[in-house]
N, C-alpha and C positions, 0 to 999 in steps of 0.2 A: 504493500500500500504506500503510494504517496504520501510524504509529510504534507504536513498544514503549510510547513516553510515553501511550499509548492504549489499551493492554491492562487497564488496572484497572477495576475494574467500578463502584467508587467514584467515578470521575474524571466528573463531569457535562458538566465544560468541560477543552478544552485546547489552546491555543494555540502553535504552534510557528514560530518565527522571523518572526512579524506585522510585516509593516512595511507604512503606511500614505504616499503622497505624493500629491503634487498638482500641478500647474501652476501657476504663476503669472508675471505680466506680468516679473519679475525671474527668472525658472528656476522651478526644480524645488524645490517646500518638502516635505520631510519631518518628516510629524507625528508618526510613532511607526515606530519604529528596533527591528527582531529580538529582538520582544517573546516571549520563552516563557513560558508561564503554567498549569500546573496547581489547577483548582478542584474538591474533589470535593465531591461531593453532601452538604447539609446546611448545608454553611458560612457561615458569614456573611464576606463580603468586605469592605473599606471600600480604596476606591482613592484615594488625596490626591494631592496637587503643588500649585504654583502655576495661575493661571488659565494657558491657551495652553499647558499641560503634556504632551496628549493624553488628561485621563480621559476624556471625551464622546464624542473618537472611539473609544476603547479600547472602551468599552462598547456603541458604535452595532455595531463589528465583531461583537464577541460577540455581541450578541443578532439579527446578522441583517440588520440593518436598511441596512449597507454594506457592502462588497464592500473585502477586503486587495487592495494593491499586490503585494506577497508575503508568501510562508507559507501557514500554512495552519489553520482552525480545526474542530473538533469538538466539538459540541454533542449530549451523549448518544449517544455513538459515530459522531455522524452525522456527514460530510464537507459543512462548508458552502458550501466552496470550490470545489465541483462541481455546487451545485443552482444550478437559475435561480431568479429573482424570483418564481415562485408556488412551488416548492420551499421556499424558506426563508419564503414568508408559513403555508407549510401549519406547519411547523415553529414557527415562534414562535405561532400560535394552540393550537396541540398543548399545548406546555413554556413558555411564556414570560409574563409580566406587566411589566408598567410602572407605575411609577408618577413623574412629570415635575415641575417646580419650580412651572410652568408650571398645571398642575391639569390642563389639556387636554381639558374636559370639555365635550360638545354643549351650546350654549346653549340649544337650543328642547326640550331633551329635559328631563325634570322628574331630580329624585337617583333615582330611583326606575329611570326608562327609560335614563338612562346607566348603570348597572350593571348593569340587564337587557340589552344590545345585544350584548356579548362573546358570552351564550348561546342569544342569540336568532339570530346569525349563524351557529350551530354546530347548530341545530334543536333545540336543548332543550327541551322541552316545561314545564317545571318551575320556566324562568328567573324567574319573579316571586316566589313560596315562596323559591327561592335568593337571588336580590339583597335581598327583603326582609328575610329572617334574616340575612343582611350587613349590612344597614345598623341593623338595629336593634341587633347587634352592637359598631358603633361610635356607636352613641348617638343614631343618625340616624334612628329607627323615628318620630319626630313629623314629619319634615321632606321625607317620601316623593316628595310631590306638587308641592315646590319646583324651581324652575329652577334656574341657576347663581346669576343677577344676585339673586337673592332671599337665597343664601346667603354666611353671612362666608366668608374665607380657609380656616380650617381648618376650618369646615363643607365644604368644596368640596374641600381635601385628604384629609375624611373619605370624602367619597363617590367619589372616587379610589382609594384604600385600597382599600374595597369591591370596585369593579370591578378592579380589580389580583388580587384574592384570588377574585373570587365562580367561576371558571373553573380554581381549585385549582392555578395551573402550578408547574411544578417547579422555576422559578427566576423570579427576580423583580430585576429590575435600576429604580435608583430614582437617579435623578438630582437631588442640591440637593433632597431633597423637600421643608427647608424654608426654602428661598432664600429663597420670598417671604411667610414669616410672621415673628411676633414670635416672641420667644424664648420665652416661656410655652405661646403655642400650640403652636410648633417643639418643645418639650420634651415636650409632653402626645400629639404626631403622632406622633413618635419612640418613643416607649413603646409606643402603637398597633402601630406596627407593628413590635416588636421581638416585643410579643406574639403577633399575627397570625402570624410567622413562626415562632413556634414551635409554634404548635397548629397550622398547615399542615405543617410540617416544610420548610418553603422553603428552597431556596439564595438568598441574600440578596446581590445585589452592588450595592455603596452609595457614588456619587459625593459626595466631600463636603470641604466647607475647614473642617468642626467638629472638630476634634483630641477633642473629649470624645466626640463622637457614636463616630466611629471607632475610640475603645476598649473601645466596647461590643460591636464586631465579633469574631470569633475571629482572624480574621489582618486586616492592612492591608498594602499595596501600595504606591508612592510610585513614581509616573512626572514624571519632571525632561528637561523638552526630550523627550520622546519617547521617552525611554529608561527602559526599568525597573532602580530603584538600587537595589543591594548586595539581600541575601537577603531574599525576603517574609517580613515577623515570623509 
């Protein structure tokens, strides 16, 4: 049975007593400890701590991607704790975007055809009109036909962006998206998609050790050792 914590209609995410462990050669390590978490639809999140804190796993759980030790999560009323591995891939292709530090974009494929693949995997007839009014969106409409290795950092973070957005999901989880740039460009990425996210109307939850980036969030979150401390601002 659903919690009560469950019943609002607002609530896109919620997570109730999460705790994540693992194995290792020394015992049993516990990365995140009887996490509760309500996120409703719209918000922008920003989750901080130190490194080895659990934000990465925090956000792998929520968006799907791994499986709790216990508790239990719900993603748009859904039980994700009861679906198997194509349960929860149908589900994150549904609601869900990414966007990584990493850029994590097909090398052989041009900016063009890695933002077209989200909707060409989902049978969209239309995927090339959509990615390209994406990218031309983020300033990218000259640089269609480019690979990865052809393009800078935040050209590559732009066309990321893109493909995060061109499939419209209702939540959007963005790890260090600008770990691996400069601060000019990280600052100009970051606007991108503060904007992005408000003309989608996205749930926005945003891994990050930028104290400025994170106050441009509605609320922030601060996981210490695994543990979520004192009340979410």
């Amino acid at each position: 049975m659903q919690s009560q914590m469950n019943n609002s209609l607002n609530n896109i995410i919620v997570a109730e007593r999460l705790g994540k462990s693992v194995s290792t050669a020394d015992g049993i390590l516990h990365i995140l400890s009887s996490i509760d978490l309500i996120i409703k639809s719209g918000e922008s999140i920003a989750v901080v701590g130190e490194s080895g804190s659990g934000k990465s796993t925090l956000i792998g759980l929520l968006a799907g991607l791994d499986t709790p030790s216990t508790g239990a999560i719900f993603i748009d009323n859904q039980d994700l704790t009861i679906m198997n591995e194509d349960g929860r891939a149908a589900m994150r292709h549904k609601l869900i975007g990414f966007v990584f530090q990493a850029f994590q974009l097909l090398p052989s494929l041009t900016a063009l055809e890695n933002v077209m693949l989200p909707l060409e995997l989902s049978g969209d007839k239309n995927a090339k009109t959509a990615a390209t009014a994406l990218l031309e969106r983020v300033g990218l409409g000259h640089r269609l036909t480019h690979t990865p290795k052809k393009l800078s950092g935040g050209e590559q973070q732009r066309v990321a962006l893109a493909r995060a957005f061109v499939t419209r999901p209702a939540i959007l989880f963005a790890d260090e998206p600008t770990g691996n740039l400069d601060s000019k460009t990280g600052a100009h990425i970051i606007d991108l998609l503060f904007e992005l996210n408000s003309e989608h109307k996205t749930t926005l939850i945003l891994v990050t050790h930028d104290h400025a980036l994170a106050s441009r969030c509605t609320r922030t979150i601060r996981l210490e050792a695994g543990i979520l401390c004192g009340k979410p601002l």
